[in-house]
ChimeraX commands (.cxc) that place a marker at each C-alpha (Angstrom):
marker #1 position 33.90,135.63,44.10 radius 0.5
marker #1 position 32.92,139.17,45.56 radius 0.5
marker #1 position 29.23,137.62,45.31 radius 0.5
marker #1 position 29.65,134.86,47.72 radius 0.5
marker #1 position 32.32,136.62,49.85 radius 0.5
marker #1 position 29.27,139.73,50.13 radius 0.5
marker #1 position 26.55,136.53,50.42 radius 0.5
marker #1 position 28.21,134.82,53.11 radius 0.5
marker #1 position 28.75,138.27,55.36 radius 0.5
marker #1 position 25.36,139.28,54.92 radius 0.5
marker #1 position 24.19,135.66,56.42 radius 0.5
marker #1 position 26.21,136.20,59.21 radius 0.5
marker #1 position 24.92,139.43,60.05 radius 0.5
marker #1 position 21.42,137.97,60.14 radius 0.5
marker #1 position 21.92,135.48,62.03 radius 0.5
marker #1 position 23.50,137.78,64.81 radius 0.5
marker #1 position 20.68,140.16,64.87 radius 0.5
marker #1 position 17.97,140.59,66.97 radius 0.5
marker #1 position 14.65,142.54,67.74 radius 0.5
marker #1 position 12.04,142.52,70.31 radius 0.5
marker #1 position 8.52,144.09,70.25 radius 0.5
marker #1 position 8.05,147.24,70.71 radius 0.5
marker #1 position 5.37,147.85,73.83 radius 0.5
marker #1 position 3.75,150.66,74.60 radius 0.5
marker #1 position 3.17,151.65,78.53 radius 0.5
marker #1 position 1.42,155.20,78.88 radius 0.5
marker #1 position 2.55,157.03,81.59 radius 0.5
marker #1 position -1.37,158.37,82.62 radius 0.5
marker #1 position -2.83,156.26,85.42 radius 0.5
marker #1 position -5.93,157.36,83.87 radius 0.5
marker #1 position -5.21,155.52,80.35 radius 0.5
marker #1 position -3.50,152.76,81.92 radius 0.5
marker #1 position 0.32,153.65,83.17 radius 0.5
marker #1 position 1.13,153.22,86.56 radius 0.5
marker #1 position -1.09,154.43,89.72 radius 0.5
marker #1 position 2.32,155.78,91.37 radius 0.5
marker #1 position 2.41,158.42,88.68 radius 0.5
marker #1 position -0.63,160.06,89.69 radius 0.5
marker #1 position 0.82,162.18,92.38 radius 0.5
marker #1 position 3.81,163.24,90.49 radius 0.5
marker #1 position 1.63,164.12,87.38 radius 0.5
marker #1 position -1.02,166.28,89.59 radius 0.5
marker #1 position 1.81,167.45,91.27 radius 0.5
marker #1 position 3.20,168.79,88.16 radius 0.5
marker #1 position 0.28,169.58,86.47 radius 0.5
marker #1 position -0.97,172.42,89.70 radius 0.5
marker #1 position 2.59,174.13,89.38 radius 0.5
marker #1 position 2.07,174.81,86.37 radius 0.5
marker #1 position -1.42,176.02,86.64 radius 0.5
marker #1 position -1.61,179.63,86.45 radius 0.5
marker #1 position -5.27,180.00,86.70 radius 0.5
marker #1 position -7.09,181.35,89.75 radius 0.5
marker #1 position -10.51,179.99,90.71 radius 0.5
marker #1 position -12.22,183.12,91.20 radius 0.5
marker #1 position -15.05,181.71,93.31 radius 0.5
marker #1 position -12.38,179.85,95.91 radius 0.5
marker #1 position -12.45,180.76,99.56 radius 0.5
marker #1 position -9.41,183.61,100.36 radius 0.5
marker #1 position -7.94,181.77,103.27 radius 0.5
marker #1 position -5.56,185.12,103.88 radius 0.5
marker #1 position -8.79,187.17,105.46 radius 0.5
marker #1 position -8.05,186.28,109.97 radius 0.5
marker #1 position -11.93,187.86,110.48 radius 0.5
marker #1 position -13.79,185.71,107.42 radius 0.5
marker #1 position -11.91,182.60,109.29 radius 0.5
marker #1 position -12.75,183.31,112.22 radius 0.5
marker #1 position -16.62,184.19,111.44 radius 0.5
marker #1 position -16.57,181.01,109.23 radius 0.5
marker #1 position -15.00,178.98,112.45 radius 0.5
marker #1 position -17.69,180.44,114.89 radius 0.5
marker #1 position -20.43,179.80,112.39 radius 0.5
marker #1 position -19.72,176.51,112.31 radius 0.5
marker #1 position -19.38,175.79,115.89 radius 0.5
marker #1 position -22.70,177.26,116.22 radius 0.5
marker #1 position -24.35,174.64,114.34 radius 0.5
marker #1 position -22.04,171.93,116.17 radius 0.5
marker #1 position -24.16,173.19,119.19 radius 0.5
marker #1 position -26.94,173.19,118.11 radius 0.5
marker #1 position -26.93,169.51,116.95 radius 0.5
marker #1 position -25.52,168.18,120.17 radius 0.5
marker #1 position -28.59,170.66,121.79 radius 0.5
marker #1 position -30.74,168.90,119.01 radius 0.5
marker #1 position -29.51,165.26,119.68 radius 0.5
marker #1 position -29.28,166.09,123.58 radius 0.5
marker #1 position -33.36,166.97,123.97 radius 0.5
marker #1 position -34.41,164.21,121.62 radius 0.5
marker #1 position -31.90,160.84,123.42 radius 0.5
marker #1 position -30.90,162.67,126.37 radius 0.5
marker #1 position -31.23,165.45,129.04 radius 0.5
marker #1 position -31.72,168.25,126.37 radius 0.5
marker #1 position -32.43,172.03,127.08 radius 0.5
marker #1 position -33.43,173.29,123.38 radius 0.5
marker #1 position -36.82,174.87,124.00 radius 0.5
marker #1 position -39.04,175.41,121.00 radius 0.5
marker #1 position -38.78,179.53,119.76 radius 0.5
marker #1 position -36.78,181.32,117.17 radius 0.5
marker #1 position -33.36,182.14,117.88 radius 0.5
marker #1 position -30.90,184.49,115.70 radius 0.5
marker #1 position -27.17,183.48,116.10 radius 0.5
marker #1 position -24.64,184.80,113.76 radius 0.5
marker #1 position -25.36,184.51,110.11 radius 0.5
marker #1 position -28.50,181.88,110.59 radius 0.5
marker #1 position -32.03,182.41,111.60 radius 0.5
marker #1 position -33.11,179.27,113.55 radius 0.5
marker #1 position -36.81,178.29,114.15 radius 0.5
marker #1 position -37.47,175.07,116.54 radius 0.5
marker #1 position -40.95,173.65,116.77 radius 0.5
marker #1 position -42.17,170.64,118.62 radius 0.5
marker #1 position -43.91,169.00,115.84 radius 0.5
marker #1 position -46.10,165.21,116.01 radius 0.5
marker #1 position -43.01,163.55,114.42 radius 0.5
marker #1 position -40.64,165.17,116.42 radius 0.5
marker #1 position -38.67,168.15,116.77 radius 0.5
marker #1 position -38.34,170.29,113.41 radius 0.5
marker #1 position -35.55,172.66,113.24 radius 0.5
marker #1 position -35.48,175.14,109.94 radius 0.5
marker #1 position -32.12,176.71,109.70 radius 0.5
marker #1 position -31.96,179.95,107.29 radius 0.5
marker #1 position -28.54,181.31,106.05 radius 0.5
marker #1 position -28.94,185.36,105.80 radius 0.5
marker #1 position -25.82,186.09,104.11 radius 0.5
marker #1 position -26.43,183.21,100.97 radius 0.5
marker #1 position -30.07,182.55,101.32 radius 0.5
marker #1 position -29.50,178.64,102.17 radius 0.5
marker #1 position -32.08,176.97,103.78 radius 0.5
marker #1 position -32.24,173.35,105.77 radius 0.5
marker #1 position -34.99,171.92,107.61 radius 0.5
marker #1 position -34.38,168.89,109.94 radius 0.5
marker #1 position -36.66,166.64,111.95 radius 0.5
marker #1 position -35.37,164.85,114.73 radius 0.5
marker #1 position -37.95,162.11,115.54 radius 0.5
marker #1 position -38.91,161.09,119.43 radius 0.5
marker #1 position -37.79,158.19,120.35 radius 0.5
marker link #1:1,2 radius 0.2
marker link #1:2,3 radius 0.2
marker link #1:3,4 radius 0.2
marker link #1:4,5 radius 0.2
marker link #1:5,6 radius 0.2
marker link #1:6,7 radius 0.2
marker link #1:7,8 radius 0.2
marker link #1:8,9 radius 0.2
marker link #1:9,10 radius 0.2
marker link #1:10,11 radius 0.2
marker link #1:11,12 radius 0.2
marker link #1:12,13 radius 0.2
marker link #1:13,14 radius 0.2
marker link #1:14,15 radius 0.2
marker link #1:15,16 radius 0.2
marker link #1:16,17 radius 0.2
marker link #1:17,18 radius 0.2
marker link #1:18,19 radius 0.2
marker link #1:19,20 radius 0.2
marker link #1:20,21 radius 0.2
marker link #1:21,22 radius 0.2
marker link #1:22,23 radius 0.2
marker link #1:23,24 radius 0.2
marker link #1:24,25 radius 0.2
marker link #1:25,26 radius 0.2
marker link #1:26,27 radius 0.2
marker link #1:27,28 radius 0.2
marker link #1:28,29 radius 0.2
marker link #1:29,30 radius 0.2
marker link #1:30,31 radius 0.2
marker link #1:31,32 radius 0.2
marker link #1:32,33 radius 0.2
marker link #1:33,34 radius 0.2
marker link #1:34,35 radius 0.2
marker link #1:35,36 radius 0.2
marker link #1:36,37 radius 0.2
marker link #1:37,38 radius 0.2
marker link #1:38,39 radius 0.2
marker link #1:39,40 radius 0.2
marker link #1:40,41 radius 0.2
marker link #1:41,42 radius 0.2
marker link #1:42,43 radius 0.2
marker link #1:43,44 radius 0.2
marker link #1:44,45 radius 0.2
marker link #1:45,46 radius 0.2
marker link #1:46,47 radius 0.2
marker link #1:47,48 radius 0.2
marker link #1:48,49 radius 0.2
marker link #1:49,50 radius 0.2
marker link #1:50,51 radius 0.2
marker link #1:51,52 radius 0.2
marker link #1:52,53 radius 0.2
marker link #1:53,54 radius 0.2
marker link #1:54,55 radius 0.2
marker link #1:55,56 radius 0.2
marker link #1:56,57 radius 0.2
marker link #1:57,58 radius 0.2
marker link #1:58,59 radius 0.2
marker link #1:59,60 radius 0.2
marker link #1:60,61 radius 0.2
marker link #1:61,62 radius 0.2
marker link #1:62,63 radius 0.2
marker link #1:63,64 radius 0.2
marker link #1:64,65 radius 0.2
marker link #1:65,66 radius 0.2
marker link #1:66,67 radius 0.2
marker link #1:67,68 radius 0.2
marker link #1:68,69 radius 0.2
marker link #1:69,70 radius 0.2
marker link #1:70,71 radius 0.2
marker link #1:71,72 radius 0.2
marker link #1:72,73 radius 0.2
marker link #1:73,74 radius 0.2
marker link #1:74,75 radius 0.2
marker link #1:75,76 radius 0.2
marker link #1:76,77 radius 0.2
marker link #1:77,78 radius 0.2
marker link #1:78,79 radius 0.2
marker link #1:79,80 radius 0.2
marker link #1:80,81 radius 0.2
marker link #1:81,82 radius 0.2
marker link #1:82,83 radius 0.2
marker link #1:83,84 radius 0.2
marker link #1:84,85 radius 0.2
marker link #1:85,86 radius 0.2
marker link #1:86,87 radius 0.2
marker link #1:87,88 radius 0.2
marker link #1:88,89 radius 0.2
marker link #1:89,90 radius 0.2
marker link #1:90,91 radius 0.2
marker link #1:91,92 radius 0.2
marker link #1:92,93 radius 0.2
marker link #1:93,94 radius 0.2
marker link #1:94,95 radius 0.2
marker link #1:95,96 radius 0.2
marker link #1:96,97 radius 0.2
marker link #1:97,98 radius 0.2
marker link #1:98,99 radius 0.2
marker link #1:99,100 radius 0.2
marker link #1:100,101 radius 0.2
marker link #1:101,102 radius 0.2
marker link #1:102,103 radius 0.2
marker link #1:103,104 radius 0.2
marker link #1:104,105 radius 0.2
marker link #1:105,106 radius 0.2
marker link #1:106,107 radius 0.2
marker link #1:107,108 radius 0.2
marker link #1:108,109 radius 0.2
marker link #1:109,110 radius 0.2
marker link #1:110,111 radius 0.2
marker link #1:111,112 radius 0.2
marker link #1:112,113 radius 0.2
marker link #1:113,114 radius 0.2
marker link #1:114,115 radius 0.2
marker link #1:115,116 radius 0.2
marker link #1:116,117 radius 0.2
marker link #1:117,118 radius 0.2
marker link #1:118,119 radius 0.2
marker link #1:119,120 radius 0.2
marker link #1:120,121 radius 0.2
marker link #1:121,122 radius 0.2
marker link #1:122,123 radius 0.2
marker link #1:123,124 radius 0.2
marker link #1:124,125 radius 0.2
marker link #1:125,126 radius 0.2
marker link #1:126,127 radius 0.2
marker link #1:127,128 radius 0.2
marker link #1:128,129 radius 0.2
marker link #1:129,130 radius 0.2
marker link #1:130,131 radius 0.2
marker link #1:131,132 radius 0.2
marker link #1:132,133 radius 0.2
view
């Protein structure tokens, strides 16, 4: 009797349970999760971050800003000087000029105007020809 009686509860706690897959979702954008998580994990992931890049720009310095800012307005100018001659009423005259940290040569050349820009404090070096029109 204890044989059926244990038979028929165990049948009717079979039939009442139930299971579903179990699915996998990574949280990583980058293996599949969600895209909204990237923020929060980069987010997380730079607090923690106690490493300094040694090579990265201090920001704190007023005078390195400022000579970086006036640096780069000087070769703002001299591309709208550079555009201006070549597609407009331009004043850039051929000749060497030395303005801040860069040595600048203009030539009149048969292509067009060649400008060869040299960086004294790094050594960096661009040349650019601006062709007539």
């Amino acid at each position: 009797m204890k044989t059926v009686l244990f038979l028929f509860v165990g049948m009717l706690y079979t039939t009442m349970c139930s299971a579903q897959d179990f699915v996998y979702k990574p949280v990583n954008p980058a293996f599949g999760g969600d895209s909204y998580n990237y923020s929060w994990l980069l987010s997380q992931a730079e607090s923690q971050n106690k490493f300094k890049d040694p090579d990265a720009l201090d920001n704190s310095d007023p005078l390195a800003s400022f000579q970086e800012d006036l640096n780069r307005q000087i070769l703002y100018q001299l591309s709208r000087k550079l555009v201006d001659n070549q597609f407009g009423e331009g004043d850039l005259q051929p000749g060497v000029y030395d303005v801040g940290d860069y040595h600048i040569q203009v030539n009149e050349g048969a292509d067009g105007v060649n400008v060869s820009i040299l960086d004294i404090v790094n050594g960096g070096q661009t040349s650019v020809t601006v062709p007539n029109q």
